[in-house]
C-alpha positions as CSV (number, residue, x, y, z in Angstrom):
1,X,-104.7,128.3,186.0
2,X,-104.2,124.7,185.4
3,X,-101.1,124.7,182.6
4,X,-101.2,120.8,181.9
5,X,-102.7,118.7,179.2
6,X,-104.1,115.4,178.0
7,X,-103.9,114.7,174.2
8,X,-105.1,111.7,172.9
9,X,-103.0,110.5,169.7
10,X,-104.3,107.3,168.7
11,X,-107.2,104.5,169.3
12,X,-106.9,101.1,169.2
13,X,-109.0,99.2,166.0
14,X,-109.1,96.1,168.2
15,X,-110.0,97.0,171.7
16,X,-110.1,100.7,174.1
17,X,-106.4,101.0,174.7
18,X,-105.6,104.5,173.4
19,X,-102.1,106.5,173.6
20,X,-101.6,109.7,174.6
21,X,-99.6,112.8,176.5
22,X,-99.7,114.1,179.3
23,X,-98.1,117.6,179.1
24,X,-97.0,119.3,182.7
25,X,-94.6,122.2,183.0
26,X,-91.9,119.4,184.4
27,X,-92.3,117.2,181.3
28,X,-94.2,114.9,178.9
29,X,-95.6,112.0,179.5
30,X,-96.2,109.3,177.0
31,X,-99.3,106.9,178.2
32,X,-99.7,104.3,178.9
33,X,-97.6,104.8,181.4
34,X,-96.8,103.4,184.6
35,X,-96.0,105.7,187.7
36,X,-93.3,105.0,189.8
37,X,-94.4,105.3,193.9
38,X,-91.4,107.6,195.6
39,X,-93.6,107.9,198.7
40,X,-92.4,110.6,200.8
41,X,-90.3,112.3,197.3
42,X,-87.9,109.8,197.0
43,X,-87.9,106.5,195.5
44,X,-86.1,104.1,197.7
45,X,-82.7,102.8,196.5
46,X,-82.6,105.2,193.4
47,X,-81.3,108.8,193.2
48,X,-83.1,111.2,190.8
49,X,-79.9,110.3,188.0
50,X,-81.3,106.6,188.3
51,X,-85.0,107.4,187.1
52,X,-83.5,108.8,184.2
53,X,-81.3,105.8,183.3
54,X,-84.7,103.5,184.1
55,X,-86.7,105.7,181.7
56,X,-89.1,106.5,184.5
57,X,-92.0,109.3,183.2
58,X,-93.8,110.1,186.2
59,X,-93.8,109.6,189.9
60,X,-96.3,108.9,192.5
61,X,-95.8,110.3,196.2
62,X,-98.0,110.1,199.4
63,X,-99.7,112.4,200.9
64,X,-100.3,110.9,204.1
65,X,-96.6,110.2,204.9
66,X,-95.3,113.4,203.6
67,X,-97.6,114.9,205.9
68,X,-96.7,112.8,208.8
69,X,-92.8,113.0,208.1
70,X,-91.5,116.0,207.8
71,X,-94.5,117.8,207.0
72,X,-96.4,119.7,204.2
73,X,-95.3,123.2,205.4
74,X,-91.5,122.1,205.6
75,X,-91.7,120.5,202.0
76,X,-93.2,124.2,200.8
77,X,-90.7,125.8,202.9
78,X,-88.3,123.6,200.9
79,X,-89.5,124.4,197.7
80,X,-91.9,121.5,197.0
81,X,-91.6,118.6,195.9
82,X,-89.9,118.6,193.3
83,X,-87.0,121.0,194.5
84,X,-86.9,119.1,197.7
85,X,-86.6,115.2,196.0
86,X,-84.6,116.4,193.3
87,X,-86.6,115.0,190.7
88,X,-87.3,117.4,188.1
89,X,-90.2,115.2,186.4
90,X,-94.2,115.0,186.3
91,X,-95.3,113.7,189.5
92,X,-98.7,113.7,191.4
93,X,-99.9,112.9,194.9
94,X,-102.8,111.1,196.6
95,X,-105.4,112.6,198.7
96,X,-104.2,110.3,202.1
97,X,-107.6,108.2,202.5
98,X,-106.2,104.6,201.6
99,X,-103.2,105.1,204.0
100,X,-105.2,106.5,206.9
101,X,-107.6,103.4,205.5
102,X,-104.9,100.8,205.8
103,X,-102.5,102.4,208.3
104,X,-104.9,102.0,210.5
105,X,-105.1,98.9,211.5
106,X,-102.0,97.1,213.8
107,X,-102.1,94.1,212.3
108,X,-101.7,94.9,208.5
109,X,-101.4,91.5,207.5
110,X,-104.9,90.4,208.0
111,X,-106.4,94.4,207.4
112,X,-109.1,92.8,204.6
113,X,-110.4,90.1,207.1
114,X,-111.7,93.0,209.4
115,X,-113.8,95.5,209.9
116,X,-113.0,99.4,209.0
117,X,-113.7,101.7,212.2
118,X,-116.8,104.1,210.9
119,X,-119.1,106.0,213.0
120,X,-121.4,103.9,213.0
121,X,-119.6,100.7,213.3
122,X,-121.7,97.6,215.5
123,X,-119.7,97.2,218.9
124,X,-117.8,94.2,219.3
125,X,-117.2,94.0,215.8
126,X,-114.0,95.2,215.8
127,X,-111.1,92.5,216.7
128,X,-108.5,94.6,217.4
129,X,-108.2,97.9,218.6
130,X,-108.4,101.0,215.6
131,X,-106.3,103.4,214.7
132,X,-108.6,105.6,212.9
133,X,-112.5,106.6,212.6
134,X,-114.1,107.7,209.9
135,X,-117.0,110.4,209.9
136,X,-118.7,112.4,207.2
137,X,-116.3,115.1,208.3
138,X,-113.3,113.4,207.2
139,X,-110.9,110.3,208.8
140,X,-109.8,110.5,212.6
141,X,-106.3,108.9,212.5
142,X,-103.4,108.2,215.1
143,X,-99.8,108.1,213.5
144,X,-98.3,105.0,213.2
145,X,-94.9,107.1,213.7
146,X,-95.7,108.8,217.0
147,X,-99.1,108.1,218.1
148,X,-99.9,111.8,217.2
149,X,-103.9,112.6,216.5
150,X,-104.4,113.6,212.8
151,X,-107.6,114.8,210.7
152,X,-107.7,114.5,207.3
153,X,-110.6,115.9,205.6
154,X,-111.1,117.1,201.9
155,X,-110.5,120.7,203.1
156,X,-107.2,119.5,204.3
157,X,-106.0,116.9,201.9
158,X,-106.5,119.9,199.1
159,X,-104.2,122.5,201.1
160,X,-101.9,119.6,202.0
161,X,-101.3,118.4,198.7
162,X,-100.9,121.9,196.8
163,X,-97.9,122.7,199.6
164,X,-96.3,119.9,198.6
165,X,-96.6,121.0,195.2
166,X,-97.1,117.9,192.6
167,X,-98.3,118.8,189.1
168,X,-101.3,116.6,189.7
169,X,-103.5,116.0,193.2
170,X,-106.3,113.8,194.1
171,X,-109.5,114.2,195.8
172,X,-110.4,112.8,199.1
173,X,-112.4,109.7,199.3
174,X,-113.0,106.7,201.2
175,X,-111.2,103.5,200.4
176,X,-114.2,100.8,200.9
177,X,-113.2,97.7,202.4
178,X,-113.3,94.3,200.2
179,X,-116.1,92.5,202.5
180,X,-117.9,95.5,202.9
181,X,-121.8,95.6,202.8
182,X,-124.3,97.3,200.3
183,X,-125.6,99.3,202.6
184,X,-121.8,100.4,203.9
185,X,-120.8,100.6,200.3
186,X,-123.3,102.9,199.3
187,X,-122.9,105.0,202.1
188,X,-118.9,105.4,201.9
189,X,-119.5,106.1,197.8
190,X,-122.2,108.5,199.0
191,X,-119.6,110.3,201.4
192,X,-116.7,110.0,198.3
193,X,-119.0,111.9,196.1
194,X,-119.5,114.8,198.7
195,X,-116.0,114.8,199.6
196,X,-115.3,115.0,195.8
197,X,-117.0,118.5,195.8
198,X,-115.8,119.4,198.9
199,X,-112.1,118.9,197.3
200,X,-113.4,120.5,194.5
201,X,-114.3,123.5,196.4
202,X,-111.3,124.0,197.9
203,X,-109.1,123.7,194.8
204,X,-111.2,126.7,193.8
205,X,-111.1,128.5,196.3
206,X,-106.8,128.2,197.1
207,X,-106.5,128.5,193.2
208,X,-108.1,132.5,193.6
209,X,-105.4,133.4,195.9
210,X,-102.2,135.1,194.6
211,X,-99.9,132.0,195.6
212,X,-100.5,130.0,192.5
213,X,-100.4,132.8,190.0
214,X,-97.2,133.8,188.0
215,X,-95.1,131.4,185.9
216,X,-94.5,128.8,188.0
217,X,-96.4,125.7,187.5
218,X,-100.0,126.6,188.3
219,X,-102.8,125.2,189.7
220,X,-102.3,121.2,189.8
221,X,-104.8,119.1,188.4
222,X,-107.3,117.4,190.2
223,X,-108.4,113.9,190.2
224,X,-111.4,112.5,191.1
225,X,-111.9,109.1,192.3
226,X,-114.8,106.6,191.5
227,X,-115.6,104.4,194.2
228,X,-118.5,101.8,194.2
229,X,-117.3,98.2,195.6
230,X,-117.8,95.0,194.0
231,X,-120.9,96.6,193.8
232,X,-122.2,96.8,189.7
233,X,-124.9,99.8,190.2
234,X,-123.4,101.6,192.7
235,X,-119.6,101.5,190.3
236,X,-121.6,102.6,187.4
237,X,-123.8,105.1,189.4
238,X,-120.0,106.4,191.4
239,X,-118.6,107.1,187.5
240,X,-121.3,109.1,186.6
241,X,-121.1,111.3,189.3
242,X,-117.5,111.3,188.9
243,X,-117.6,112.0,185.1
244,X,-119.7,115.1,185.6
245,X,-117.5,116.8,187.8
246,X,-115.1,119.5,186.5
247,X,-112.1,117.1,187.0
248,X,-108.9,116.8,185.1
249,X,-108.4,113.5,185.4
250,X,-110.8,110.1,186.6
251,X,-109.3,107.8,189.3
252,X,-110.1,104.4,189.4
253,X,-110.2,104.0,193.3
254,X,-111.2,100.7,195.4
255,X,-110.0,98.2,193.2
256,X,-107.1,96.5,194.7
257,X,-108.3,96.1,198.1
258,X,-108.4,92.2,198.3
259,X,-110.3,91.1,195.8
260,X,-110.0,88.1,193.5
261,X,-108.2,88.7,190.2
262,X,-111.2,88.2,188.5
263,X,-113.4,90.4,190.4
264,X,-110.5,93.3,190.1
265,X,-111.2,92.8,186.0
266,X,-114.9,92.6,186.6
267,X,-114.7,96.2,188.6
268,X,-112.3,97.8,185.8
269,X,-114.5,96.6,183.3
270,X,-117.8,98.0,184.5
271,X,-116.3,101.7,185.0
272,X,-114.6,101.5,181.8
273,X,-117.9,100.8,179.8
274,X,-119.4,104.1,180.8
275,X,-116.2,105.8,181.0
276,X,-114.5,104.6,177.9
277,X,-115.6,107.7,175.6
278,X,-114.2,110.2,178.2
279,X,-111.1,112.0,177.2
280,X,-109.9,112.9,180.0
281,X,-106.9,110.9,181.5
282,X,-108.0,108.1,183.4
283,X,-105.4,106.2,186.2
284,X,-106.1,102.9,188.1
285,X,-105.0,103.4,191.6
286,X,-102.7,100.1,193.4
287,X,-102.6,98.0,190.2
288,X,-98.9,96.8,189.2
289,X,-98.7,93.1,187.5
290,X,-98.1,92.8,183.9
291,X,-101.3,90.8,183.1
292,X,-103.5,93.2,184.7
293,X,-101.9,96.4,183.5
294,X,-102.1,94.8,179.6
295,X,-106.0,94.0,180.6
296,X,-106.4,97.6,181.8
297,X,-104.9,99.5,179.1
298,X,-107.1,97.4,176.5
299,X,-110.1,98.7,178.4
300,X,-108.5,102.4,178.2
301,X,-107.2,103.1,181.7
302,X,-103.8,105.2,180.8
303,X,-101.8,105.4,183.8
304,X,-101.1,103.2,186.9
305,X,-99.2,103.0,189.9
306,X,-98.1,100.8,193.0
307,X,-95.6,100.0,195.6
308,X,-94.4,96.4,194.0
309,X,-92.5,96.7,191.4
310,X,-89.9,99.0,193.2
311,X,-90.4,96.7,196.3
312,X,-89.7,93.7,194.6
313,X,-86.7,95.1,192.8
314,X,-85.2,96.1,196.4
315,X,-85.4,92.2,197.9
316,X,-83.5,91.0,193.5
317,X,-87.0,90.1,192.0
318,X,-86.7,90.6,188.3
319,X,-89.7,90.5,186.2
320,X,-88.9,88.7,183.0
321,X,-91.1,88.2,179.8
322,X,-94.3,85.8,180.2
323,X,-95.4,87.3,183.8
324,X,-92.5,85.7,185.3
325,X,-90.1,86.8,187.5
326,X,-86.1,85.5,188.8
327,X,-85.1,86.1,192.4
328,X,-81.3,87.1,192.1
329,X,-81.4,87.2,195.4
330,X,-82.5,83.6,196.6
331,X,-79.3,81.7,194.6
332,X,-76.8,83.9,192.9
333,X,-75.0,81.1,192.1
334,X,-77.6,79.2,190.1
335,X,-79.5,82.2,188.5
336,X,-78.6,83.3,185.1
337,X,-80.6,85.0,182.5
338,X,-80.9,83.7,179.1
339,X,-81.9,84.4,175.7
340,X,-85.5,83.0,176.7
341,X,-85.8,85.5,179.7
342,X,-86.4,88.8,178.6
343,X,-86.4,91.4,181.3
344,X,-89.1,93.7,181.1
């Protein structure tokens, strides 16, 4: 059984935002929170002794290149994740689908000005060559590491996930382009939805076996992911479907994919007006700035997560009070924090 929970303790007068915990058998978490991406178990430049000092609550890691490198049966063989990263607090892994998504592509830097490779992509579409295909079956991927051939398909994603052991998984779904058509859109949020029960299934069916039973920690809990576009209809139509699956937690999937600032609000908004009464924990896949995170909890959204913030810390990027931020790295000399710079 499933041994985590989501309490809600308070709810804002003035807007959505809500507080909560997140109980897991590695810890509490106090939302909102933000999740700290350690993508293959580790986060790069800091030691498990250094999340504690940064009061970091819960970490992110990725399916898709734990998978690759060195491998979901070598991180169970090690013990999991947790044993094997040394980091003895809540953490939860993604399903794989926006890495095979964007992975997939060899130029990265202009990924949203082109077409995803789908089975029934129009020939000469395509600029440059794919990496990956995706079918109602699942996404067709070539490693970026070795040129191996990799499936990923719900079936899959579920057993890969639950070797690696995180307190909290995610369902398999299709990251939707920013560009993409209705007709596309509605067919990828079609396929999300079936791959949502077919990750579903599979939980179900690992969770009977004898290999989760005992004290440890259980069966992990599952998100599900609501997909939709910049679509309006097919976002609220996704977060029904979403909302009346057996999940523990909602995903908020699609939403940083290259879209305007103002259409990545737009999005969030539309789920949260039908999903605002759920009580289930809800987490916003891929957001990081401050602006946006403040906007998201006042609509509700509890946890988020995304590369930057560690990123930018790694090239001296501070982010100080008022959206701001100090390279420490670009003048040494000159920088200086003051008492109107308030690191945050």
């Amino acid at each position: 059984m499933n041994k985590s929970t989501f309490d809600i303790l308070h709810k804002s007068s003035q807007s959505r935002a809500r507080r909560g915990t997140i109980k897991t058998p590695h810890g509490m978490v106090q939302t909102p929170a933000f999740v700290t991406v350690g993508t293959k178990g580790t986060v790069k430049a800091l030691g498990p002794e250094d999340l504690e000092k940064t009061g970091t609550q819960f970490v992110f890691a990725n399916t898709y290149h734990l998978v690759l490198s060195p491998g979901a049966d070598l991180v169970e063989k090690l013990g999991g994740i947790h044993k094997m990263s040394g980091i003895q607090k809540p953490m939860i892994t993604d399903s794989g689908g926006f890495q095979a998504f964007s992975l997939a592509f060899p130029d990265r830097k202009n990924m949203y000005e082109l077409l995803p490779q789908h089975d029934d992509a129009i020939e000469g579409e395509m600029k440059r060559k794919p990496l990956a295909k995706i079918s109602d079956n699942g996404v067709e991927f070539t490693s970026h590491i070795d040129g191996k051939k990799y499936l990923f398909t719900p079936e899959s994603s579920i057993d890969a996930q639950i070797k690696i052991g995180a307190d909290f998984i995610v369902a398999f779904d299709e990251c939707i382009y920013n560009g993409a058509t209705k007709e596309y859109t509605k067919r990828a949020t079609d396929r999300t939805h079936e791959w949502a029960l077919r990750s579903i299934a599979q939980l179900n069916k690992v969770a009977e076996g004898a290999t989760l039973s005992g004290p440890g920690p259980g069966v992990p809990g599952l998100y599900g992911v609501i997909q939709g576009g910049c679509f309006k209809d097919l976002r609220e139509q996704s977060t029904k479907f979403i909302m009346a699956q057996p999940f523990f937690g909602i995903a908020l999937g699609g939403i940083s994919v290259g879209e305007t600032n103002e259409e990545l609000r737009e999005q969030i908004k539309w789920v949260m007006d039908d999903l605002h009464e759920d009580t289930r924990p809800r987490h916003l896949l891929g957001i990081s700035t401050l602006d946006d995170v403040l906007f998201a909890v006042k609509q509700g959204v509890d946890t988020f997560d995304c590369i930057l913030p560690t990123r930018d810390a790694r090239v001296g990027k501070l982010y100080v009070e008022g959206n701001k931020s100090i390279d420490i790295m670009k003048d040494r000399k000159s920088t200086r924090l003051n008492s109107s710079h308030t690191v945050i």
